[in-house]
C-alpha positions, 0 to 999 in steps of 0.5 A: 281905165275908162270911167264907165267900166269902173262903174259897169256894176253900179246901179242908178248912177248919174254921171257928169264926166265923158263915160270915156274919161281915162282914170289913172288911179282911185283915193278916198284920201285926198293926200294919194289924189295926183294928176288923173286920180278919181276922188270919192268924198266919204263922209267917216266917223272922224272926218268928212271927204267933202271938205277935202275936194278943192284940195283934190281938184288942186292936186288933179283929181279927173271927177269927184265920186260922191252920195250928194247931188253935184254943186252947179260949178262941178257938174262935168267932174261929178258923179253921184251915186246912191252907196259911196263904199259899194261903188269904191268897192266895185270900182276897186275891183274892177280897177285892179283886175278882180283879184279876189276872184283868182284867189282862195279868199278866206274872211273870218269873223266873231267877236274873238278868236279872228287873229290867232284863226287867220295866223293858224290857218295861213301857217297851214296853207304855207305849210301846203305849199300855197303862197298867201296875203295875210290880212287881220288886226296885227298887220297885213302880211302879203308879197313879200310886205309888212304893213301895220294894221290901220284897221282890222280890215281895210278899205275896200280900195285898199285890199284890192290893191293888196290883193292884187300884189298877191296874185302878182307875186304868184300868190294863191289864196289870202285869209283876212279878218272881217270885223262887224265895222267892216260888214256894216260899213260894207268895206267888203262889198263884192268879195268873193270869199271861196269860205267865211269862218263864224267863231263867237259872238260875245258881247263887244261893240255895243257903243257902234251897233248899240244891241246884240240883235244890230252885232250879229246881223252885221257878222250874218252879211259875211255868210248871206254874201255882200253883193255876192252869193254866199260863200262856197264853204262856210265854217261855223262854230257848233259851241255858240248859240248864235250859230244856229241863226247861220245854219239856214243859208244855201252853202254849197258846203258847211262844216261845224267844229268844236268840242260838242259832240255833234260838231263834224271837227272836234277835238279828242284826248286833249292834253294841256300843259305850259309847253301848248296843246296835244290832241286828235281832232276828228274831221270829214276827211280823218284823224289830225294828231295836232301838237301846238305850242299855244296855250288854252281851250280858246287856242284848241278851238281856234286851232278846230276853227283853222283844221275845218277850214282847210279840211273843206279847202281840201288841204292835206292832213299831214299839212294842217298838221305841220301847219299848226305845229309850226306856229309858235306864238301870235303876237299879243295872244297869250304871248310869253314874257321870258326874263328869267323870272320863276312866274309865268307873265303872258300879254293878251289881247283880251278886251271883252268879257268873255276874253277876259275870262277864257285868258284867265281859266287858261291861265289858272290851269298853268298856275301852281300858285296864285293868279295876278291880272292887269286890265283896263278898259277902253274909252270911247267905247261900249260902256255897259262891258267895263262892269262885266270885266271887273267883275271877270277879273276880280272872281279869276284871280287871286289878285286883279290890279285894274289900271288904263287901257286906252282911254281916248277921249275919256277921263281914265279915273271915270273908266276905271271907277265903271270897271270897279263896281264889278270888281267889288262885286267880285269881293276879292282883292284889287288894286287900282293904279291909272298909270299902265306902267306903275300898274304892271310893276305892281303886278310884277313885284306881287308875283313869286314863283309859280304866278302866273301874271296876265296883262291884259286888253292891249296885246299886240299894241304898241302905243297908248291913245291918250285924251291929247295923244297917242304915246308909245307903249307896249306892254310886253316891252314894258314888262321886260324893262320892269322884270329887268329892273327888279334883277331877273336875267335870262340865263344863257346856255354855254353849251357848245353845239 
């Protein structure tokens, strides 16, 4: 593709190369550049792109793409321009053809909830028939590929490129995930979204976005549009007070779900039990009968959040029906551990405050005796939560076991020591242990029949980012060896079918 249509839509920049220079392929990691590449240096949180131009230009890179003025010797192979991720944005796009625009693209945002709603809700567009790339904090799913997740959302670059194997393979619509990171670092300039989802905003990010005010204003770019106008629908949560600061844009088209009685998508005769969830949601175009093997009030609204979606993409009721039906777990929310133990273990991802305590409510409704939790917080990373969430754990349970999460960069002892005020606060019985592993056999020993044990903050992750090191660990995997260790078995059927 020619250099100067990459960039038609960027305003203000200052070209070095032949606007005629053909370009074979984008990086912004000097590791993918080959011969013909266009290279944008970005300066990350973690590392700098300019110090890796010599080794792209060794490696045949055609033009550097940079915010800074061009140095005297590469002035023919530089082009600057005023905001680096809008232009790698823009050139992406163009470059793989605009595939967000021949597709139903769905982003999701809020500080809980976006995984279990994008799993939901591709289960539901599957179920009606639509081929769709899957996108979120788990992994990305789409043409027939499996990658585990780097970020929540992906570089601008890249999510063209996987959006465009969608449209390739015959694939119709695509639901990601959009976290606050992401918008702030305007990862999604350009997309166009057929509908954006608001699930809550609770206190999380806070080292980034340093106050709540900062936090919301990067999730309110999703719905004012990103170089783009607003989304056609916007799916907004009438429980959350935040909601109502989105209420003001010009959607064509805005649906409100929850269980407040003005929401257009609620939910009526909610049963809850061990086996999941039963109820009659109410929508603009009718009455869904909804059965669901997840658990919990969190799960029945974000079960709401999916049901208003593809109600305003115009998705049959029987199939959000069987859509929801069939999902039968996410991985790493409220996810059953089954070692034939007579408790109940359930891994989660909660790792904020207002997680925590959803996870632990649900939990306590499905307990017929006491309540364990094992939680940590993680290092490098807002600081003012970690009191919040001992204090969550210890008011929850019967038994709060406060251990390590990922603790990066920080001394493990320092984080928990943060997260213990709040659980002595709490008055309840605790127990404190920095080694994850020894924490979660605790937990286990602790438990008899009818606990309920929730590990939580780490869910679907399957390694430990240590100070020096990032180790392998998951906790799901982790309590399977102990419950094996302490002689439980699953019991196998010899039933012959």
């Amino acid at each position: 593709m020619k250099l100067a249509k990459l960039f038609a839509r960027v305003a203000d920049l200052e070209m070095g190369p032949r606007a005629d220079e053909e370009i074979s392929s984008l990086a912004y990691d000097s590791r993918r550049v080959k011969q013909g590449t266009l290279f944008f240096a970005i300066r990350g949180e973690k590392a700098d792109g300019h110090d890796f131009i010599d080794q792209a230009l060794a490696q045949g890179a055609v033009a550097i793409v940079s915010e800074r003025p061009a140095p005297a010797n590469l002035a023919t192979r530089w082009v600057r321009i005023p905001r680096i991720r809008r232009a790698l944005a823009e050139a992406g796009r163009a470059f793989y053809g605009e595939p967000d625009s021949l597709l139903r693209l769905v982003g999701i945002t809020g500080t809980n909830g976006k995984t279990t709603t994008a799993f939901l809700l591709e289960s539901i567009l599957r179920a009606a028939g639509i081929a769709t790339g899957l996108f979120g904090t788990v992994e990305y799913r789409f043409a027939g590929r499996v990658l585990t997740a780097g970020n929540t959302t992906p570089e601008s670059l890249d999510l063209f490129s996987y959006l465009a194997d969608v449209v390739q393979s015959g694939g119709q619509a695509a639901v990601m995930e959009v976290s606050s990171h992401a918008l702030a670092q305007e990862r999604v300039w350009g997309f166009h979204f057929a509908a954006t989802v608001f699930t809550n905003l609770t206190q999380d990010h806070l080292d980034y976005h340093q106050n709540m005010e900062n936090y919301f204003a990067a999730k309110r770019r999703l719905f004012e549009g990103m170089g783009t106008p607003p989304p056609h629908l916007a799916v907004l949560n009438a429980d959350d007070p935040w909601t109502e600061r989105l209420m003001d844009l010009p959607y064509a088209r805005r649906i409100t779900y929850g269980l407040n009685s003005s929401a257009q998508v609620k939910a009526k005769q909610i049963t809850e039990g061990p086996a999941g969830l039963r109820a009659t949601v109410v929508t603009p175009n009718g009455k869904l009968e909804i059965e669901s093997p997840l658990l919990g009030r969190a799960n029945l609204m974000n079960i709401l959040a999916a049901a208003a979606t593809a109600t305003g993409l115009e998705v049959a009721a029987e199939k959000i029906e069987a859509g929801v039906a069939s999902l039968a777990l996410v991985p790493g929310r409220m996810e059953r551990v089954d070692a034939g133990q007579p408790f109940l273990v359930l891994v989660d991802y909660a790792h904020t405050e207002d997680a925590l305590r959803n996870v632990l409510k649900t939990a306590r409704e499905l307990a017929r005796n006491r309540l364990i939790v094992v939680f940590g917080c993680g290092g490098d990373r807002d600081r003012v939560k970690r009191p919040l969430m001992g204090e969550a754990a210890g008011s929850l349970s019967d038994l709060a076991v406060l251990t390590s999460d990922n603790p990066r960069s920080e001394d493990p002892l320092l984080i928990m020591s943060d997260a213990m005020v709040g659980l002595q606060k709490a008055g309840k019985a605790y127990l404190a242990e920095v080694d994850r592993e020894v924490a979660i056999r605790k937990a286990l020993q602790h438990a008899h029949d009818g606990d309920v044990v929730v590990l939580a903050g780490k869910g679907h992750e399957t390694y430990q980012v240590l100070k020096d090191q990032t180790i392998p660990f998951d906790d799901r995997d982790v309590a399977r060896k102990i419950l094996r260790g302490l002689g439980y078995r699953r019991k196998v059927s010899n039933e012959k079918h």
